[in-house]
C-alpha positions as CSV (number, residue, x, y, z in Angstrom):
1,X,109.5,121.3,153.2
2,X,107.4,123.1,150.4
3,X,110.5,125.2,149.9
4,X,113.2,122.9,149.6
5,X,110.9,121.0,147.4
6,X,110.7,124.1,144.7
7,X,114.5,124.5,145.3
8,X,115.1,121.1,144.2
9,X,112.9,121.2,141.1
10,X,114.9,124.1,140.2
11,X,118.1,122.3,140.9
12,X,117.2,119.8,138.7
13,X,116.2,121.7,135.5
14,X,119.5,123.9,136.2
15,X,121.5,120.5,135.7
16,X,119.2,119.3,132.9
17,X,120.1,122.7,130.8
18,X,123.8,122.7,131.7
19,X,123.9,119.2,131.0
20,X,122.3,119.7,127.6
21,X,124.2,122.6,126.6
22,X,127.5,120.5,127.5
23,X,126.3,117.8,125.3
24,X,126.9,117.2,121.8
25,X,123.8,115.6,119.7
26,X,124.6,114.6,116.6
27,X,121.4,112.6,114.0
28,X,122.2,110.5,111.6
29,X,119.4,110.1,109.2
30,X,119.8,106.3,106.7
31,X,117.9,106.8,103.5
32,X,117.9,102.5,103.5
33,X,116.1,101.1,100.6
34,X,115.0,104.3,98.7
35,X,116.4,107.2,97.0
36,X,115.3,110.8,99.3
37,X,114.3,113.7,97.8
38,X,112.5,116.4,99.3
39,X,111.6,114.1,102.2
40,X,110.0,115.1,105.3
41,X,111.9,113.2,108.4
42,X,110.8,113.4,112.1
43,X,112.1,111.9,115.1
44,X,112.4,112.3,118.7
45,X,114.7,114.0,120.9
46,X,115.9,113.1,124.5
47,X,113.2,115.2,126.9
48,X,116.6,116.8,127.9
49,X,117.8,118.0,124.7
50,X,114.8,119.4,122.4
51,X,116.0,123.2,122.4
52,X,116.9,123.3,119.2
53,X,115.7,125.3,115.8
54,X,118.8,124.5,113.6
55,X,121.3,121.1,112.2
56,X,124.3,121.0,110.3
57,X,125.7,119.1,108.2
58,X,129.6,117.4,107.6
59,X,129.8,120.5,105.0
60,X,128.8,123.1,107.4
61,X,125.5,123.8,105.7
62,X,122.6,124.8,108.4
63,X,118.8,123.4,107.8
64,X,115.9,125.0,109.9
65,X,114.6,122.1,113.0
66,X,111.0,122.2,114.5
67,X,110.7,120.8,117.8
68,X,107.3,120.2,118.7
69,X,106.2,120.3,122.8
70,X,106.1,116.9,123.0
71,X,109.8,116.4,122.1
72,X,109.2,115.1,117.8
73,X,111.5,117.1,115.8
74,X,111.0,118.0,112.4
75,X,113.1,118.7,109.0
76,X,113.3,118.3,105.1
77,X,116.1,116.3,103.8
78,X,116.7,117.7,100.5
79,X,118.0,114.7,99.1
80,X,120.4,111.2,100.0
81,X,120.7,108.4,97.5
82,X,119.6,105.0,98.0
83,X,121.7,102.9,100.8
84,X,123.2,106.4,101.9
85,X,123.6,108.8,105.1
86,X,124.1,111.6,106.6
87,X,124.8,113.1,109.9
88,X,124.1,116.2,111.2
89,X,124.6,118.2,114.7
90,X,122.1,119.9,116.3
91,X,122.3,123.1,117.2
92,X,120.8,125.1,120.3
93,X,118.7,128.1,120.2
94,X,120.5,131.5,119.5
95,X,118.5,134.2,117.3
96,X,115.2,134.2,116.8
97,X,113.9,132.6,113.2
98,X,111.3,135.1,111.3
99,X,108.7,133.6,110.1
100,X,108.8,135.0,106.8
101,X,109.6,131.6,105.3
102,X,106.8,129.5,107.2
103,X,103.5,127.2,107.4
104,X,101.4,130.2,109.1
105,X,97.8,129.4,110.4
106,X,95.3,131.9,111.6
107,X,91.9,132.3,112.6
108,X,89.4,134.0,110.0
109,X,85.9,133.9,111.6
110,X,84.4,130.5,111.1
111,X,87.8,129.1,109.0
112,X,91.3,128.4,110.1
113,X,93.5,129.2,106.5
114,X,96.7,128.1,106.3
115,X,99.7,129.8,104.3
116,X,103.0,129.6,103.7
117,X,106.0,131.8,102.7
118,X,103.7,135.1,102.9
119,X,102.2,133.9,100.0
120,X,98.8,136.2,98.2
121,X,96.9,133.2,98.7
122,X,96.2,130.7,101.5
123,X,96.5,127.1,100.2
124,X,94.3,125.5,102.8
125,X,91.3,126.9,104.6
126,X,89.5,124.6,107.2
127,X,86.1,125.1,107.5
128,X,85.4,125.0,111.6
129,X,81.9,126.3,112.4
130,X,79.3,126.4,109.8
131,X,79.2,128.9,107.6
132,X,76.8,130.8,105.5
133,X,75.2,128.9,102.8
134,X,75.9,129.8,99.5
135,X,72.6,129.9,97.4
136,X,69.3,131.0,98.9
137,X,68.1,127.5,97.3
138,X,70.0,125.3,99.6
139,X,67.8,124.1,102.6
140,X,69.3,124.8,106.5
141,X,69.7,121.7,107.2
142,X,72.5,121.2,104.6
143,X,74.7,123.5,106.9
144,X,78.0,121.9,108.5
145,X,81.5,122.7,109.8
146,X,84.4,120.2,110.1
147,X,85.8,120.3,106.4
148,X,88.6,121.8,104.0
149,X,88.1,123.9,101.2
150,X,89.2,125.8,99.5
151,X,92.6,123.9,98.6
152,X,94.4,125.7,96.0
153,X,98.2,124.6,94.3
154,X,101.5,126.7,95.2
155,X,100.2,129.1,91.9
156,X,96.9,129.7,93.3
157,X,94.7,127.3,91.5
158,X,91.0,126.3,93.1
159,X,90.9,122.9,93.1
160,X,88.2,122.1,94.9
161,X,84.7,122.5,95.1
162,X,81.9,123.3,98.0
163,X,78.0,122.7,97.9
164,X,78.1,121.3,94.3
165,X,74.1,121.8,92.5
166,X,74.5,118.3,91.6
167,X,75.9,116.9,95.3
168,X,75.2,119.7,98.0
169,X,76.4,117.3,100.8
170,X,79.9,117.0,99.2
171,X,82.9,119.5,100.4
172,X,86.0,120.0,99.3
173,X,88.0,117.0,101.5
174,X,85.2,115.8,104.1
175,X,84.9,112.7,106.4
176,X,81.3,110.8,106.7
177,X,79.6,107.5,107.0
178,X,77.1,106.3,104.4
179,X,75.5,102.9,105.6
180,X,75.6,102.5,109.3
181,X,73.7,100.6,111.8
182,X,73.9,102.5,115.4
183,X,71.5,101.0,118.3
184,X,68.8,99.1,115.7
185,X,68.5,102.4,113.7
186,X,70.4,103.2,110.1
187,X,71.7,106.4,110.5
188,X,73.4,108.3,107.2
189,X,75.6,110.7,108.0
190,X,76.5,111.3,104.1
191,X,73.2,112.0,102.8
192,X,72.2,115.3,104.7
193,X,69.0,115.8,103.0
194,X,67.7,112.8,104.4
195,X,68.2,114.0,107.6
196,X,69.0,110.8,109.5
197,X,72.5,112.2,110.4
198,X,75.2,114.6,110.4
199,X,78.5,115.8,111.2
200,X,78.8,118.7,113.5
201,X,82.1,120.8,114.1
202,X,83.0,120.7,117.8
203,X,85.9,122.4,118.9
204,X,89.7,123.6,117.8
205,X,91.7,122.4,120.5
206,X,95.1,123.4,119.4
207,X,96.6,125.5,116.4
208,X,100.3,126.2,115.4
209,X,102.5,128.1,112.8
210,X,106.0,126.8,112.5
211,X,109.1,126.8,110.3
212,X,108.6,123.2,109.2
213,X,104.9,123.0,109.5
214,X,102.1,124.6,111.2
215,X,98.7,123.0,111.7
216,X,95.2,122.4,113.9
217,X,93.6,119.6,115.8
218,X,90.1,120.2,115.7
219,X,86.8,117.5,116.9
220,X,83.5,116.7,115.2
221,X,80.9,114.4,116.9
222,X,78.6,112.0,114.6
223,X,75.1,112.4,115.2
224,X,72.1,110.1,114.4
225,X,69.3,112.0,114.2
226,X,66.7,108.3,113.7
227,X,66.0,108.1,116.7
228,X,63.6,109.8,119.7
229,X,66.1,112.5,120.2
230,X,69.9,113.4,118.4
231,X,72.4,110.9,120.0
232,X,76.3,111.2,119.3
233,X,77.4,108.1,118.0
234,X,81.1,108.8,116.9
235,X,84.0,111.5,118.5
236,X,86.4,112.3,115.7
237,X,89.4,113.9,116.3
238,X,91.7,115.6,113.1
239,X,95.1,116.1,112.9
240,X,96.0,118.3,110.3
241,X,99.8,118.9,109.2
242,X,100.3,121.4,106.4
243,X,104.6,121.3,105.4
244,X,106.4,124.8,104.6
245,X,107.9,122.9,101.6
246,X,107.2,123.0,97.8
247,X,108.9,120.4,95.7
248,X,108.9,120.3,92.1
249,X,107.4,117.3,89.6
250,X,108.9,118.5,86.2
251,X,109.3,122.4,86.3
252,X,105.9,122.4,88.2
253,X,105.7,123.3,92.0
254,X,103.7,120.7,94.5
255,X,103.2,120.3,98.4
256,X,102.3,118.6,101.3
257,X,99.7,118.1,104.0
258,X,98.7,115.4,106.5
259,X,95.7,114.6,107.5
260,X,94.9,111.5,110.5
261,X,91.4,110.8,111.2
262,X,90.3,109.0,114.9
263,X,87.1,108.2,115.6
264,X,85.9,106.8,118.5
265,X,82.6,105.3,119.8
266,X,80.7,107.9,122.0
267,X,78.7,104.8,123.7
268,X,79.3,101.7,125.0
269,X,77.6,100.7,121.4
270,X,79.5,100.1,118.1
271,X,78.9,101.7,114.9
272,X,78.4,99.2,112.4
273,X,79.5,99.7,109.0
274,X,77.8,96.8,106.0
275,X,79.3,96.5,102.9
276,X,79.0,99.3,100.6
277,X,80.7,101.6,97.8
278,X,81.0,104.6,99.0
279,X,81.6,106.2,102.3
280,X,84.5,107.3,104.2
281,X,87.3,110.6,103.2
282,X,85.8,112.5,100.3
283,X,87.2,114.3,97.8
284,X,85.4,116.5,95.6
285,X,87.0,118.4,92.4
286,X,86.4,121.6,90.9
287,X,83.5,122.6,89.4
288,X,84.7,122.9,86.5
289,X,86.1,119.0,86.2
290,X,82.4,118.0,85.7
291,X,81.6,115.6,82.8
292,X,83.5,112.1,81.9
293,X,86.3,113.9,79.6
294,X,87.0,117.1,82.4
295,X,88.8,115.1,84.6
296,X,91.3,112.8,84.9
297,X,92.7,109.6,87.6
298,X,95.9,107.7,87.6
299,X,96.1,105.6,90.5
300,X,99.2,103.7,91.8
301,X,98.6,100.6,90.0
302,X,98.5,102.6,86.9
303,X,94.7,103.1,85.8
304,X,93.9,105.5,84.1
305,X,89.9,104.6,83.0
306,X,88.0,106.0,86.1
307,X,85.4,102.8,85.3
308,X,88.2,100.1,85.7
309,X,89.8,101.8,88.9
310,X,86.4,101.9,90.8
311,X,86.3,99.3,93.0
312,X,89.9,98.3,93.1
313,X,93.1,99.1,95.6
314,X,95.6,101.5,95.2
315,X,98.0,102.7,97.5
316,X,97.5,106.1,96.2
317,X,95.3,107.8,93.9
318,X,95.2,111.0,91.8
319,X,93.0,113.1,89.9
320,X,93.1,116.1,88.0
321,X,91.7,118.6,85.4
322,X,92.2,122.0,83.8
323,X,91.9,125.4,85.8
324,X,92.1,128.5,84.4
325,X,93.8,126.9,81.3
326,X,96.3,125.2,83.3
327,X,96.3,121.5,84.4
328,X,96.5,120.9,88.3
329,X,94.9,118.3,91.0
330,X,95.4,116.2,94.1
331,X,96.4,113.1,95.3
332,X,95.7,111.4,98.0
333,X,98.2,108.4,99.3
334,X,96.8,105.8,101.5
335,X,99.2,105.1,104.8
336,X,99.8,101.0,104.9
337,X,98.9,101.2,108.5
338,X,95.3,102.1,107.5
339,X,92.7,99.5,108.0
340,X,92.6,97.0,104.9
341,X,95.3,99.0,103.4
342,X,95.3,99.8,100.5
343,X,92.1,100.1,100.7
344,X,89.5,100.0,97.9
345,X,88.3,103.0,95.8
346,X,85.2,104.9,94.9
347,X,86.2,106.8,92.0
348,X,82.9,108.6,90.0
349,X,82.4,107.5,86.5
350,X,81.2,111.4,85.3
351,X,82.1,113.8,87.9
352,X,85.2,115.1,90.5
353,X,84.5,112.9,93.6
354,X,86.8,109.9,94.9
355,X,86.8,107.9,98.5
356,X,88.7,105.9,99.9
357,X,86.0,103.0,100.8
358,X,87.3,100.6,103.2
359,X,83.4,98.7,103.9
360,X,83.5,97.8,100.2
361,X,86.0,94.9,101.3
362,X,83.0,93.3,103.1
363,X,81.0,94.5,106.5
364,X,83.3,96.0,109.5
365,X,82.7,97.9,112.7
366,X,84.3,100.8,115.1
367,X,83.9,99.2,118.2
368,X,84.3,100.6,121.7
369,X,87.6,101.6,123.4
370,X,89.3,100.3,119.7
371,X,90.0,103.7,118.2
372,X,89.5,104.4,114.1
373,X,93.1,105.6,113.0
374,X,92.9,106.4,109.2
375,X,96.0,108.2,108.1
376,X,96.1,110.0,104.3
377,X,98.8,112.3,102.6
378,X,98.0,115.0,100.3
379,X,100.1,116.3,97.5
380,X,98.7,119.2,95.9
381,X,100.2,120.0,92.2
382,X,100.5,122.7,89.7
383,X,100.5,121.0,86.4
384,X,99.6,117.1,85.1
385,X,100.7,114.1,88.0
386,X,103.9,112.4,87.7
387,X,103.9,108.6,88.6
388,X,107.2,108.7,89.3
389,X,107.1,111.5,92.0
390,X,104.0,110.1,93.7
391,X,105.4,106.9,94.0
392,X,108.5,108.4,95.6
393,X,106.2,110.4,98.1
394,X,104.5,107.5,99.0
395,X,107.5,105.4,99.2
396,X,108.9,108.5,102.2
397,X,105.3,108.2,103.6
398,X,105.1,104.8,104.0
399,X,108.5,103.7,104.6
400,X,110.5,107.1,106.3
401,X,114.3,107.2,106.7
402,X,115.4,105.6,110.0
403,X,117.1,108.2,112.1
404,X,119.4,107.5,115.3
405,X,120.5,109.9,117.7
406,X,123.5,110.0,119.8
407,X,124.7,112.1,122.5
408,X,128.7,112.9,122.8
């Protein structure tokens, strides 16, 4: 029985590849109420039909498909005009793709770094485990994994900073709770010094290099250290998505990554979270972006006086200063999913930091078995932000081409 049982699972994966070689799958991708340019699309493919690495166009024109294992397919649309669309066939595996022209991640000790193209320098690095501390001045318990920096533009710009002297607790792009009750006790995870909490690395759990993309999913656990003993009072998981594409704003060259933060309550007890300013995703600028007049904001509403724009919403926000004689920065662009979308801002009055702040709308929780989602885009730019070209990302971010799939 145990053999004809085999036999017929072979039987039926034989029929599922003739029947998908047979087939015909053509996507047609509908730009609907915005103009497309340099647009990252996904969708998913029948469980039958995902062995794919290439689509073509009406004119013949081939663009590069990555098919992750659980069947989403990725591609960049390089550009369809407003109300338009296009169709293209998918085509199955033949010769092997180098790799020459994609998102590569490797392991570096206690970093994962991320590169593209075979580039000299790595545009992201993900801090995993700990690392050394910097300065012989900076206390142990200021040591923690689970962040990303360095993050440097397509040119190779540093544009972020680690271990600050005037914010040691701040790194690069960083997740942690400020004010938080957990079980009677206020536990800060932000303000390591204090040593009422902190953020530990965990684990990578998966890592991948692609054509399209490559990326990590790692976990951290939130500890409260108030109490008798440590007690974990949040699981995070991150899912980090860096994109092998570079688009231009003006003559200067930008990219992509994703990153989606789920945290979860590691008890049957939630983590409370009262009103406050700050708190959250952190961002924190280069060094060299200290002082009121170094650095720069522009947020989707249009402020541009770091003062007025605390406090407010934006769907996205950007900020930027000079480098090495050059002007470069980051924004970050708020998914409308995100709880209280789009969510209010902490944006520094005299120095490179910015959050995205939800608990300043008023007192909220993470309760437990209701997972955290927060979803953010980064673009990372060589020279001064362009409104117009943020808005447009956000715009594919927040509202992607619908695509339908049909088999012939």
């Amino acid at each position: 029985m145990q053999k004809l049982f085999s036999l017929s699972l072979l039987l039926s994966a034989f029929v599922s590849t003739i029947f998908a070689a047979d087939k015909k799958i053509s996507v047609t991708v509908l730009a609907g109420d915005f103009e497309r340019r340099q647009t990252i699309v996904n969708f998913t493919l029948p469980e039958d039909a995902r062995r794919f690495n290439r689509m073509r166009d009406a004119q013949g024109k081939s663009e590069l498909l990555q098919v992750d294992k659980d069947g989403r397919a990725w591609f960049f649309l390089e550009q369809l005009n407003k109300d338009a669309q296009a169709t293209y066939e998918l085509i199955p595996e033949g010769t092997e793709i180098g790799m020459s022209s994609g998102a590569l991640v490797r392991r570096d000790k206690t970093k994962l770094k991320v590169n593209a193209m075979m580039m000299q320098h790595d545009l992201l690095e993900y801090q995993a485990e700990p690392g050394e501390l910097p300065r012989d001045d900076i206390k142990a318990l200021f040591r923690r994994g689970g962040y990303i920096h360095p993050l440097r533009t397509w040119n190779g710009k540093l544009i972020t900073d680690d271990f600050p002297p005037n914010h040691i607790h701040h790194h690069g792009v960083w997740w942690a709770w400020t004010k938080t009750g957990f079980e009677g006790r206020q536990p800060d995870f932000w303000n390591m010094g204090q040593s009422k909490g902190r953020v530990d690395f965990v684990a990578v759990d998966n890592s991948w290099s692609g054509h399209v993309h490559g990326g990590f999913t790692a976990r951290h656990q939130f500890v409260d250290l108030t109490g008798p003993k440590p007690a974990v009072a949040l699981n995070e998981r991150w899912d980090v998505r860096v994109y092998n594409i570079h688009g231009t704003a003006g003559r200067e060259p930008f990219w992509i990554f994703d990153l989606t933060s789920t945290q979860t309550c590691a008890t049957t007890n939630a983590l409370k979270l009262p009103e406050y300013h700050y708190g959250g995703i952190g961002l924190r600028g280069n060094w060299a972006w200290n002082g009121k007049d170094k650095c720069s904001f522009l947020t989707s509403e249009g402020e541009t006086d770091r003062e007025k724009a605390h406090a407010t919403r934006a769907r996205w926000c950007d900020m930027s200063g000079r480098v090495d004689g050059a002007k470069v920065g980051f924004a970050i662009l708020c998914h409308p999913e995100n709880f209280r979308a789009p969510q209010p801002m902490r944006v520094h009055p005299s120095e490179p930091f910015f959050c995205y702040a939800p608990q300043q709308a008023g007192d909220m929780e993470i309760a437990p078995g209701k997972p955290y989602v927060s979803r953010y885009r980064f673009v990372v730019h060589d020279g001064p932000p362009h409104k117009e070209v943020l808005e447009r990302l956000w715009n594919d971010y927040a509202h992607p081409p619908k695509v339908k799939i049909e088999i012939h």
